[in-house]
C-alpha positions in Angstrom: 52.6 25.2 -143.8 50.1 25.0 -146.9 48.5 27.5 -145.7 51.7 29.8 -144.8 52.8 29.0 -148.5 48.8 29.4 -149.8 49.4 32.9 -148.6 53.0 33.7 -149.8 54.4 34.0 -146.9 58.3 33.3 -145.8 59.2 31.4 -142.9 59.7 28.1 -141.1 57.4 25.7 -138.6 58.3 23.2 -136.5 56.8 20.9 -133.6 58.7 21.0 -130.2 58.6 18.2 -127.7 56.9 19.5 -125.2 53.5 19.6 -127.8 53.8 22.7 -129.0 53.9 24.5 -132.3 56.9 27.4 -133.3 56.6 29.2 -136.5 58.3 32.6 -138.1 55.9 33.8 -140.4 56.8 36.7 -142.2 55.3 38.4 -145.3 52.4 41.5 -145.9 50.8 42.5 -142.6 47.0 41.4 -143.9 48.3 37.5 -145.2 50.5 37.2 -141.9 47.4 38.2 -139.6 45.2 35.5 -141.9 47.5 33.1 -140.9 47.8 33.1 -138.0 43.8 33.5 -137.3 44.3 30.2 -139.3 46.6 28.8 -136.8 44.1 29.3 -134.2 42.2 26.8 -135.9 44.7 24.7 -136.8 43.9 21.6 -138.5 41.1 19.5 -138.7 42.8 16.8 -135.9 44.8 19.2 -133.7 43.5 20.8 -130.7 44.9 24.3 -130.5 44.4 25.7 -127.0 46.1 29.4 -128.0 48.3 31.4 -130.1 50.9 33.5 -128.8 52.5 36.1 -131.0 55.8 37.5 -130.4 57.8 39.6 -132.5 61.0 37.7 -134.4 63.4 38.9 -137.0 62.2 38.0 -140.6 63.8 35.0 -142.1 66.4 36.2 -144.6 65.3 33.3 -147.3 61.7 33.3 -149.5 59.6 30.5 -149.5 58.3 28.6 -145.9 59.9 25.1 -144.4 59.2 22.9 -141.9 62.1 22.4 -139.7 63.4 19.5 -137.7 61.2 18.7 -134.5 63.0 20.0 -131.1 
């Protein structure tokens, strides 16, 4: 999310309970690819196996949340 926000991005992340990660991330095409090469990183604890990328409808709200855990 900091880094989402770091690059002015829109959107929303949240953890689901089978371990994985689901974000929209929406903003210019450059920031949006940064993040998500970031999210293949991920952060210093986590142990990111892959990033999928699927096209979503942009959220209709600026600024980027973290949402409720499925």
């Amino acid at each position: 999310m900091t880094t989402a926000r770091g690059f002015g991005l829109s959107g929303w992340v949240r953890n689901r309970s089978d371990g994985t990660v689901e974000a929209i991330i929406a903003g210019d095409a450059g920031a949006v690819a940064e993040c998500i090469r970031a999210c293949g990183v991920g952060p210093r604890l986590a142990a990111v196996n892959n990033v999928t990328e699927n096209p979503a409808v942009a959220p209709e709200a600026p600024g980027f949340a973290i949402r409720p855990a499925l």
